[in-house]
TIKOLZA-220739 format. One record per residue (C-alpha): residue in one letter; chain; x, y, z; residue number from 1. Coordinates in steps of 0.5 Angstrom, whole numbers. Each point is the difference from the previous one (the first is absolute). Layout:
BEGIN
<"A" "A" <X Y Z> NUM>
...
//
This chain:
BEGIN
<"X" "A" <-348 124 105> 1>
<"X" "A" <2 3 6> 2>
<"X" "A" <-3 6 3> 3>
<"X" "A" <4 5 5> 4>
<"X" "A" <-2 5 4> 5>
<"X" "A" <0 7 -2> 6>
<"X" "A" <2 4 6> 7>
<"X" "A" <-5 2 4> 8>
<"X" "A" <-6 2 -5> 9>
<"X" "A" <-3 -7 2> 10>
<"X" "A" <2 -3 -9> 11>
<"X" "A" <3 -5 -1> 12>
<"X" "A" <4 0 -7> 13>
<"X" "A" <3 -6 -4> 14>
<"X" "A" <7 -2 1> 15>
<"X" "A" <2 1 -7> 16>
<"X" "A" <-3 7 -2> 17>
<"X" "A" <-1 2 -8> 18>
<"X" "A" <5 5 -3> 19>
<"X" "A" <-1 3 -5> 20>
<"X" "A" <3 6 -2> 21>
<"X" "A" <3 -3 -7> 22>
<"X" "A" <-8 1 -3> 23>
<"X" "A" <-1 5 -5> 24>
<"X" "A" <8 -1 -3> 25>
<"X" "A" <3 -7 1> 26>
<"X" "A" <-6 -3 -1> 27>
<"X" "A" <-8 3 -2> 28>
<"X" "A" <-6 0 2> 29>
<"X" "A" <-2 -7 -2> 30>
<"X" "A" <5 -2 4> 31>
<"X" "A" <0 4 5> 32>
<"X" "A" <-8 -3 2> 33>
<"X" "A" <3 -8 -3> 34>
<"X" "A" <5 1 6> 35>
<"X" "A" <-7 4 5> 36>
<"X" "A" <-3 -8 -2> 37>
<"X" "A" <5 -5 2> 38>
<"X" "A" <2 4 7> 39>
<"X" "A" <-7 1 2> 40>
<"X" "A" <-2 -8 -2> 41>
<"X" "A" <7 -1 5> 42>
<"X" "A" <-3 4 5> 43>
<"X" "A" <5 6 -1> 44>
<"X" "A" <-5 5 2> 45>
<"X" "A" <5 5 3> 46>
<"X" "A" <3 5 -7> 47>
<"X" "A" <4 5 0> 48>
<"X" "A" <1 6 -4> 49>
<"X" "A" <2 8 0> 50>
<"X" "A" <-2 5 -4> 51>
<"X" "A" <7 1 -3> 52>
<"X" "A" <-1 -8 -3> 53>
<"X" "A" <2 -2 -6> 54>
<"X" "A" <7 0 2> 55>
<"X" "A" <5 2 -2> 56>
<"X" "A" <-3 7 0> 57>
<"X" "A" <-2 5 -6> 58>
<"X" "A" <-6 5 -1> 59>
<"X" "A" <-3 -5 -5> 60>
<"X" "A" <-1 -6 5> 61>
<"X" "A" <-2 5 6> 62>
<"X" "A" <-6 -4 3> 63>
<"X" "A" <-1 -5 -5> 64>
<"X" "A" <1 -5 5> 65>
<"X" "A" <-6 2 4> 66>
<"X" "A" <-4 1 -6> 67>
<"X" "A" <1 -7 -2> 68>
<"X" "A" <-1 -3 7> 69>
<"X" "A" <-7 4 -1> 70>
<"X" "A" <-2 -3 -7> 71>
<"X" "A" <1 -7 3> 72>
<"X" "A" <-5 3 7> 73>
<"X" "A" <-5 2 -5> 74>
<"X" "A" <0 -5 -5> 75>
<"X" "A" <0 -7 6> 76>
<"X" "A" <-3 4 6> 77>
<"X" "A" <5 -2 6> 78>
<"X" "A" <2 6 3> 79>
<"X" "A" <-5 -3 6> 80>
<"X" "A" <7 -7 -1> 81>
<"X" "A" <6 4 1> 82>
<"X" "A" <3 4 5> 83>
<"X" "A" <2 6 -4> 84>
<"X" "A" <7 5 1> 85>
<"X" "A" <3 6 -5> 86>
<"X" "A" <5 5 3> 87>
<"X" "A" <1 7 -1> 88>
<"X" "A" <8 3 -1> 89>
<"X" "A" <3 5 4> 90>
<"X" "A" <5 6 -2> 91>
<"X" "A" <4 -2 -6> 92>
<"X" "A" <4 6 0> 93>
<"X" "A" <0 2 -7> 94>
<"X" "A" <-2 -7 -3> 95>
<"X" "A" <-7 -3 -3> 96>
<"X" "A" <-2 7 -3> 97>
<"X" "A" <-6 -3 -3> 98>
<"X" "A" <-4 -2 8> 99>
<"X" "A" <-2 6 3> 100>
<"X" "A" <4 6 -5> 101>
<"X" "A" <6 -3 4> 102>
<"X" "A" <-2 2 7> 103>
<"X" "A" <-3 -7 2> 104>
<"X" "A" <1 0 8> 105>
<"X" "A" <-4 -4 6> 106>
<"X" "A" <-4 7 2> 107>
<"X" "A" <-7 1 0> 108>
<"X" "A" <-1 3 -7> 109>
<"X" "A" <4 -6 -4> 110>
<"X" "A" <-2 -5 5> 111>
<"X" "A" <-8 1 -2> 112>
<"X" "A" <2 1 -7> 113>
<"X" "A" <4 -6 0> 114>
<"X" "A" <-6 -4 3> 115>
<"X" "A" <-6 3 -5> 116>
<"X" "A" <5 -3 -5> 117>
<"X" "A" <1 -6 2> 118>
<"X" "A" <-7 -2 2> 119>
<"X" "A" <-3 3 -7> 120>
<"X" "A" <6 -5 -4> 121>
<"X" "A" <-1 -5 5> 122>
<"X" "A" <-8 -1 -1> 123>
<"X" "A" <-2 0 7> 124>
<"X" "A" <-2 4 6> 125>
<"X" "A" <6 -2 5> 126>
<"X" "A" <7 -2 0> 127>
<"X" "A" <1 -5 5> 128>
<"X" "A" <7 1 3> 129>
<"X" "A" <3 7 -3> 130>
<"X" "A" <8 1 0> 131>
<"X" "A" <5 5 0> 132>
<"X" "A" <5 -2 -5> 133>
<"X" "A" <4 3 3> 134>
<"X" "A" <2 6 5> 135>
<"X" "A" <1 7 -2> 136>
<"X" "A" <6 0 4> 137>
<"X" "A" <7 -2 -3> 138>
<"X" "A" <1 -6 3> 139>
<"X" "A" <4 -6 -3> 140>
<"X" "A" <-4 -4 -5> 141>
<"X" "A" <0 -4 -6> 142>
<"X" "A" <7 -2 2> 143>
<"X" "A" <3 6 2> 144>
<"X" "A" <5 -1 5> 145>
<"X" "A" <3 5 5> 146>
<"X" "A" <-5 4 3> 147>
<"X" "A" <1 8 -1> 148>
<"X" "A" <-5 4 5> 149>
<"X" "A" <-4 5 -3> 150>
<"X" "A" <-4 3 4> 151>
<"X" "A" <-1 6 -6> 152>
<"X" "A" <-4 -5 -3> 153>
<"X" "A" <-4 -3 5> 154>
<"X" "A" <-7 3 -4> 155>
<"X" "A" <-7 -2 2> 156>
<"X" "A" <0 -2 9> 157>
<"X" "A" <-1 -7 1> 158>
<"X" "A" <-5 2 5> 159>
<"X" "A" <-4 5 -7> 160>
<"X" "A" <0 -5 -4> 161>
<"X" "A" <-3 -6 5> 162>
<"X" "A" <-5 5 1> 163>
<"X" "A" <-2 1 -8> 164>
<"X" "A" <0 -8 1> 165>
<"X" "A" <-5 0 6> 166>
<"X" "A" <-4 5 -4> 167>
<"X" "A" <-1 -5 -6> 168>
<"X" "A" <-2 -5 4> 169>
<"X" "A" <-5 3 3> 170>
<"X" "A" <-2 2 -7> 171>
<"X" "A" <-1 -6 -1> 172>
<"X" "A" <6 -1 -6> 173>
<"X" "A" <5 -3 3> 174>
<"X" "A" <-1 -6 6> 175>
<"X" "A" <7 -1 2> 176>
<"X" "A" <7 3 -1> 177>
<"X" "A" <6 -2 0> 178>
<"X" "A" <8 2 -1> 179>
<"X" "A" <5 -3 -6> 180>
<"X" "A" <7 1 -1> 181>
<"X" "A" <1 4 7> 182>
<"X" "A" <6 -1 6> 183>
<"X" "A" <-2 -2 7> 184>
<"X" "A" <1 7 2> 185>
<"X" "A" <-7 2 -5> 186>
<"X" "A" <-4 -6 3> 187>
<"X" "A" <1 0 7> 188>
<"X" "A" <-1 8 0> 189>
<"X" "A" <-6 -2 -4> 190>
<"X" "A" <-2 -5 6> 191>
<"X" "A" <2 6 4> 192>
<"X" "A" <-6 5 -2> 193>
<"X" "A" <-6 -5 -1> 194>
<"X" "A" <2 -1 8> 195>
<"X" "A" <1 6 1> 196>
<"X" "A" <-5 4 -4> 197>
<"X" "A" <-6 -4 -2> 198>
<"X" "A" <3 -1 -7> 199>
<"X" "A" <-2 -6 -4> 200>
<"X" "A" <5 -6 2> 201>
<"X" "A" <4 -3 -8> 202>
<"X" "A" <-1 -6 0> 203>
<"X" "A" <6 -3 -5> 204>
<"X" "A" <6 1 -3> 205>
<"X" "A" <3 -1 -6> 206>
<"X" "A" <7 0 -2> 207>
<"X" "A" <4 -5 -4> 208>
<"X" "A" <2 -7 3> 209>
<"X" "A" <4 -5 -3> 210>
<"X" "A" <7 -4 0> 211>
<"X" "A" <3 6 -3> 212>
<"X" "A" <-3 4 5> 213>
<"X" "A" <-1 -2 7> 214>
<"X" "A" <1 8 3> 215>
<"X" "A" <-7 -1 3> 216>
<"X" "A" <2 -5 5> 217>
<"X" "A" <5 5 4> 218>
<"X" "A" <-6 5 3> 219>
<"X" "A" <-7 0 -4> 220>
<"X" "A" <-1 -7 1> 221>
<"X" "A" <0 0 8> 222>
<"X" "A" <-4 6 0> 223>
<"X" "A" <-5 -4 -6> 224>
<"X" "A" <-1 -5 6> 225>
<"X" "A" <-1 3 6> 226>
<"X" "A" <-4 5 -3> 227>
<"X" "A" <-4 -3 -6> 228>
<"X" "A" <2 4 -5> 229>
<"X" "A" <1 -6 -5> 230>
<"X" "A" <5 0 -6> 231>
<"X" "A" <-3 0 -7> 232>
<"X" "A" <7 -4 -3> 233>
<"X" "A" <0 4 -7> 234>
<"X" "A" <6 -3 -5> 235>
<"X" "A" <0 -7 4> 236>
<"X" "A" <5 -1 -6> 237>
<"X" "A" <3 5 -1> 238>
<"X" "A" <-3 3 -6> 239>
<"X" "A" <2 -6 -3> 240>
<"X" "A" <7 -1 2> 241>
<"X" "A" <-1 -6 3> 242>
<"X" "A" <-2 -4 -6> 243>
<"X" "A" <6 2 -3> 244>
<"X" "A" <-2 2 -6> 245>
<"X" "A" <5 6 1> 246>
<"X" "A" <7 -4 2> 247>
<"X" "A" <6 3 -4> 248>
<"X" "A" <-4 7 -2> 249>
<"X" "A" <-5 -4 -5> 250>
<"X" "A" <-5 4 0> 251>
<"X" "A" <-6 -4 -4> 252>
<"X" "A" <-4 4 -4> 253>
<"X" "A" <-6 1 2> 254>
<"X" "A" <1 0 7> 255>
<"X" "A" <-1 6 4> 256>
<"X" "A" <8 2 1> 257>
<"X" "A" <-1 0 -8> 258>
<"X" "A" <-6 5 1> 259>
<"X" "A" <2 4 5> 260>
<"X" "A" <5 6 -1> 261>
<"X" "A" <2 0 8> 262>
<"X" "A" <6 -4 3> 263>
<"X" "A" <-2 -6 3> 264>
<"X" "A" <0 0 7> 265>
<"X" "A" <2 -7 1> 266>
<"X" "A" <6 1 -6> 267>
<"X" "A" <5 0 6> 268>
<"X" "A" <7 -3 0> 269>
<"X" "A" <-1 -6 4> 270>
<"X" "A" <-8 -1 -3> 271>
<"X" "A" <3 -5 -5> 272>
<"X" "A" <3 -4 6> 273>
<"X" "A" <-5 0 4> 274>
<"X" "A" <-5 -2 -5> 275>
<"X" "A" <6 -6 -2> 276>
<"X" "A" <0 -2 6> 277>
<"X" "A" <-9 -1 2> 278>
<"X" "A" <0 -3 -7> 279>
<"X" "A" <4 -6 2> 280>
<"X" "A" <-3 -1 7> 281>
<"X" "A" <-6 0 -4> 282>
<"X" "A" <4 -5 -5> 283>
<"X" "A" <2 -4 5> 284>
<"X" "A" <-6 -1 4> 285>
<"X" "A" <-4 -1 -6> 286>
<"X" "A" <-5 7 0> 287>
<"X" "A" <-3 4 -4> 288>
<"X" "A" <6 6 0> 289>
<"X" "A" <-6 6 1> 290>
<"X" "A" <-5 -5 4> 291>
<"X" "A" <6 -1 5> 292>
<"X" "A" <1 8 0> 293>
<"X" "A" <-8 1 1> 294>
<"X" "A" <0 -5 6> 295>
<"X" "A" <5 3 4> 296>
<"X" "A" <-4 7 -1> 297>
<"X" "A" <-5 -4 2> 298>
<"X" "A" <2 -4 7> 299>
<"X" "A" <2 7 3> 300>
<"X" "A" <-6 0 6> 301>
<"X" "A" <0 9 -1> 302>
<"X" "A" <-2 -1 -8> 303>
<"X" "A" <-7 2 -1> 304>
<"X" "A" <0 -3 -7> 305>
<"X" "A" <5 -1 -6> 306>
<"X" "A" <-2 5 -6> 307>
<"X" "A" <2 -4 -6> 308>
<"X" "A" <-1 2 -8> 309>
<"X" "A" <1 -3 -7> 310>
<"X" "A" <1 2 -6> 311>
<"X" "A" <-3 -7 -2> 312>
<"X" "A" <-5 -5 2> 313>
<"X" "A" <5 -5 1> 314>
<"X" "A" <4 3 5> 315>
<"X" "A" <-5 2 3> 316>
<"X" "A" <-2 -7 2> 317>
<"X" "A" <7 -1 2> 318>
<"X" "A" <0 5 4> 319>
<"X" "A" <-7 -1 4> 320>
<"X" "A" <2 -7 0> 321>
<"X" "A" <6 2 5> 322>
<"X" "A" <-6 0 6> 323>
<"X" "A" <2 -8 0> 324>
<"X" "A" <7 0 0> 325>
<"X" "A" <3 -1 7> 326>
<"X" "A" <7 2 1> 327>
<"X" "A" <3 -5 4> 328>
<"X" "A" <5 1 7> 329>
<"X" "A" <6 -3 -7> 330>
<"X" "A" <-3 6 -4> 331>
<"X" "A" <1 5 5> 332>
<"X" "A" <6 -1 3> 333>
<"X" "A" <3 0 -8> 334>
<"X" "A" <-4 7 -1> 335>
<"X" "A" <3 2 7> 336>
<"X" "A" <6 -1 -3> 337>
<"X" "A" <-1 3 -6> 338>
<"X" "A" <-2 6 3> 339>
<"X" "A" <6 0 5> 340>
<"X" "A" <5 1 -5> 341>
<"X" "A" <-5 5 -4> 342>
<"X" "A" <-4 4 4> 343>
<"X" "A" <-5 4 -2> 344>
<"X" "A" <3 1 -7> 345>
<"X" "A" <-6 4 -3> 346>
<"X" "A" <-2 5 5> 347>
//
């Protein structure tokens, strides 16, 4: 396994990170810790999860995922192994009336309630890497195109809501924070008041990052290098898109398009092309599909680590098997090709 710095907090993080929001409804708990075995025995010691998870979200699966990861703490004993991340979400406008009474936002009252909740789920004394999981601002995300500003619906300041975060660091809650799903405009104003101000510094990002979807190259990965604020890579295949499962609008059952009632957000008109296109230039040089997919996320110097999950044991080998693969100067130049005529199909 590879290990990259996070930030500047002074940890070092796996290059592929566990993801896990599928335990508590694609899969159970016993799978769940089966999976939390064979990432710790490959040396995957950096694991992701959020109080929203399972996913796709409803009130009966709300923190099951932490519950799960919190049975396997307190059954094998290695929390002291892993580096820990949970996030807390921001203002849902009118969603999710099952967290917080409906009123969740990054203020100090759901922020505090937040961490409480997590900890006890999580059977630990301390988050390691706390995230937002996304701001309470309107911004483009989840695929959203055509930004409209709204500054009617900015909710909680960001300089408020790092000052809870500071706050729970030094309650010895939470050691590190960090931003997901945010625009360069939120993270350089983030870097902006912990320079300014005194508040703590973030010290990731994480935003989707795959084939489909390179829109973190255009701003956030310059500010990732020249201010160590790495990107943690979710969906390094697109949700499962680029294995090619859902060509032609086969939805296998199953899978998480058959589960979740939300339109998917790499269900575009060119998304199948696209996916056409990268499984022949994995064809062609004798890859794995989805292991190409994750050495491309891999190879990009401002990833932190790549976040993959599995609803399977076999996949997920595959998937952790991709830290080997090395897509040579004839796969790139096919890959850039491919993303020439289909850029950035998936937002």
């Amino acid at each position: 396994m590879q290990y990259r710095p996070l930030g500047r907090t002074g940890l070092h993080v796996s290059a592929i990170g566990l993801g896990t929001m599928t335990w508590g409804r694609q899969n159970t708990e016993a799978e769940g810790h089966a999976q939390m075995d064979l990432a710790l025995d490959h040396g995957i010691t950096f694991w992701d999860t959020a109080e929203m998870y399972a996913i796709p979200p409803i009130a009966e699966s709300y923190g099951r995922t932490e519950e799960i990861i919190g049975t396997w703490f307190k059954s094998r004993g290695g929390r002291d192994r892993v580096i820990l991340a949970t996030k807390a979400i921001g203002a849902a406008h009118g969603g999710f009336p099952w967290v917080r009474g409906g009123n969740a936002k990054l203020d100090r009252a759901n922020l505090t309630a937040a961490v409480d909740a997590s900890l006890k789920r999580l059977q630990t004394d301390v988050i390691d890497l706390y995230q937002l999981h996304w701001p309470d601002r309107i911004t483009n995300r989840f695929g959203q195109r055509s930004y409209v500003h709204r500054p009617d619906k900015d909710g909680t300041p960001l300089a408020e809501t790092l000052a809870v975060l500071g706050d729970l660091i030094q309650a010895g809650k939470i050691r590190h924070i960090g931003l997901s799903n945010e625009s360069p405009w939120g993270v350089m104003t983030c870097l902006k008041l912990a320079e300014t101000q005194g508040l703590p510094r973030i010290a990731s990002v994480q935003n989707a990052y795959n084939l489909l979807n390179r829109a973190y190259e255009d701003g956030l990965s310059e500010i990732s290098l020249r201010e160590d604020v790495g990107l943690l890579a979710y969906s390094p295949l697109g949700a499962g898109t680029l294995a090619g499962k859902y060509l032609g609008g086969v939805v296998p059952p199953g899978t998480r398009r058959a589960i979740d009632h939300r339109k998917s957000r790499y269900d575009t008109p060119n998304a199948d092309a696209a996916t056409k296109a990268y499984l022949e230039v994995a064809r062609r040089h004798g890859l794995s599909p989805t292991q190409m997919a994750i050495s491309f996320v891999l190879r990009q110097d401002f990833v932190a680590s790549a976040l993959i999950g599995a609803t399977t044991m076999e996949h997920l080998k595959s998937n952790i098997a991709a830290l080997d693969v090395t897509l040579n100067d004839e796969v790139m130049k096919d890959i850039e090709a491919v993303f020439a005529r289909y850029p950035d199909p998936c937002p």
